[in-house]
Structure formats: C-alpha cells, structure tokens
N, C-alpha and C positions, 0 to 999 in steps of 0.2 A: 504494500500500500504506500512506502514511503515513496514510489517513483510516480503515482497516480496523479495527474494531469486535472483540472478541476471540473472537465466534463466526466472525465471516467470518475472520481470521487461524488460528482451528482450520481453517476449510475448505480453507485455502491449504498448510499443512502434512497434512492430510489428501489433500489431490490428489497431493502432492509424495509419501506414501505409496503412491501406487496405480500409481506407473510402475516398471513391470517392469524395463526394459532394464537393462543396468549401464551405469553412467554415468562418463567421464571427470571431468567441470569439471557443476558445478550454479551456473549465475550469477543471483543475482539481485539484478536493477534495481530499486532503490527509489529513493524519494525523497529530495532534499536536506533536512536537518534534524536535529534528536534529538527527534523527538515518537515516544512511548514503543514505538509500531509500528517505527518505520524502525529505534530502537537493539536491539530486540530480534530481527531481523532481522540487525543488525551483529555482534550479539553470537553468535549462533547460525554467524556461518560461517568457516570457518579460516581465510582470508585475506580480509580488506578492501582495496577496491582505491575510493578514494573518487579521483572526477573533479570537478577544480578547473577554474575560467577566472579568469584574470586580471583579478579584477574583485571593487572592496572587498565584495560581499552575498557572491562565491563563496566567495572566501578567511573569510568570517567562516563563513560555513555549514562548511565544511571543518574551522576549526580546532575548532569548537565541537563536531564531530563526534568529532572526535579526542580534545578534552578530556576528553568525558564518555565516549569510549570506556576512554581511559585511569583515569579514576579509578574508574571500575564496575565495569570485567572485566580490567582490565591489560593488554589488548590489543596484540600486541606482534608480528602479522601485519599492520600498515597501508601501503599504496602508497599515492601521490597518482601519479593521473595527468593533469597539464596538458593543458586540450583549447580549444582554438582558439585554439592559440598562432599566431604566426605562422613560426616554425621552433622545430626542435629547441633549439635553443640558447635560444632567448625559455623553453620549457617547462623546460628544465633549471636556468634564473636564478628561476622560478618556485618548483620546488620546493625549491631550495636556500634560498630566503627564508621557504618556511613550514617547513622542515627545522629550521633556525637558530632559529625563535621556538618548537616543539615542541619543541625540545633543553633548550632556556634557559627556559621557564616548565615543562613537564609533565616534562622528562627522556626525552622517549621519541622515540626515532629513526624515523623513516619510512625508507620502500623504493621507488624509481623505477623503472618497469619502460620506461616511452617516454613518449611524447607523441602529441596525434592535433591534428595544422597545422588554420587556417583552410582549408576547400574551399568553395566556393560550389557543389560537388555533392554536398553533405550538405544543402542544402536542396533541393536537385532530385527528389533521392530519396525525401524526405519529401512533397513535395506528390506526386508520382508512385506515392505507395505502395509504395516499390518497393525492394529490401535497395539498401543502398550499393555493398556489392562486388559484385551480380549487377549493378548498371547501370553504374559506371562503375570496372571492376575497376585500371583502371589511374591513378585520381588518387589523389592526393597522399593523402586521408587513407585511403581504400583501402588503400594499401600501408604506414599507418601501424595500422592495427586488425591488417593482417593482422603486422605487426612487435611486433605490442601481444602476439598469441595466443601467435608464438611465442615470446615472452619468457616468458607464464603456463605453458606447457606445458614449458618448459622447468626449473621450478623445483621443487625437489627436495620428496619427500613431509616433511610436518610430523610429526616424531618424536612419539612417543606419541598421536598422534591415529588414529583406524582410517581417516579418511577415509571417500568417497562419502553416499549417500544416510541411511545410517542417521544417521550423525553429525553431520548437521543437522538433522535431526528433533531426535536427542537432545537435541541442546545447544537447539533452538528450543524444546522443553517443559519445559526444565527452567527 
C-alpha cells in the first residue's frame, strides 16, 4: 500500500465500502515507513498496532512512525508489538526501550499487547503458502498470534469513536 497512487488508494477505500457483512476488527497491513500512503492509512484507524524487530532499520522505522504519528494526529491508540523476539521477556525489554525514548523525546506513551517469538515455522508456512495457524496450530508463534487476538478483542470500545467500517472510511477521506 505504501507505493499506492491516490486513485488506486480511492479504490482501496472504495472496496473496503462495498463489504456488507458487519465487521468485528478491520486490520490493515501496511507497510513499514511514513510515506504519505502508509500515514494516512495510520491515521485513519482507531488503534495502531505497529510491529517492531529488534533490529537498528526496525526500531528507527517504528519510532519514526510514531513520531510523525504523534505530531500530525496526536495519536494516542499506538501498540508496538515485538516480533521475532526470542521470548516474551527479550519482546517486553524491547518495548520498554522504545517506550522510554517515546516518553522522553515525543511525551506519548505506547500500549503492549504481546509479542510473536522466533519460529522457524513462520517461514515454513510462507514458502508452503499456507496460514501459520492452519499448518502448525501448535508452535510457539501460533499460540503467540492466537494470544496476540485475544489481547485485541479483549480491549475495550474507544469512547467517542462509532467504530466499525464507517469510521474508517470517515477518518480515511477526511
């Protein structure tokens, strides 16, 4: 999405219009960066959930996300989720490091919901074409997505906001 042209980003909000069903969660994956597609894409959804790796391009893609989320829209829904930590504890020393530097340079607190461990069958799945948790429902990071969902579902509706499908649209045109 981050190379999407402003007609094909109408088309992508225009599809996101044409789904009937009512919708729990609307996730969308984009790309690492702040090139003007991916922020307005950040900007447009009630909760940001930006995925970090321990790793100096991740952490600067991350904080930079942050920064300019912060100075643009005051953005004040952001998660980092640490992914390919090699335990919970390594992802939690993670976002406590970029917690600390967004506290003390931008003032704006982040939200931890989990972490998703190193699995060497997250690339299994990928060359296999095949979902992670339908091929190997019982590894390590399996059980960490599926601990990741219930954390999201778990969390309480955003006061004044209507939620669902309309109010991303909204906020994505405006």
């Amino acid at each position: 999405m981050a190379a999407l042209g402003p007609k094909e980003a109408a088309g992508v909000v225009q599809a996101f219009s044409e789904i009937e069903e009512d919708l729990d969660y609307l996730i969308v994956d984009i790309a690492a960066g702040i090139s003007p597609q991916v922020m307005t894409f950040m900007k447009a959804v009630q909760r940001r959930l930006i995925v970090v790796r321990d790793e100096p391009s991740s952490i600067a893609d991350a904080y930079g996300t942050i920064k300019v989320l912060t100075q643009e829209s005051a953005a004040d829904q952001i998660y980092l989720v640490p992914n390919m930590v090699d335990s919970q504890a390594a992802g939690e020393m993670l976002f406590k490091r970029i917690q600390d530097v967004s506290l003390r340079f931008l003032g704006q607190p982040l939200h931890y919901l989990g972490s998703i461990e190193s699995d060497e069958m997250v690339l299994t799945s990928l060359r296999q074409h095949k979902p992670l948790v339908a091929l190997a429902p019982g590894s390590l990071a399996s059980r960490n997505f599926r601990a990741l969902a219930k954390e999201i579902s778990q969390l309480s509706p955003l006061e004044g906001s209507p939620g669902g499908l309309s109010f991303f649209l909204e906020r994505q045109l405006s």
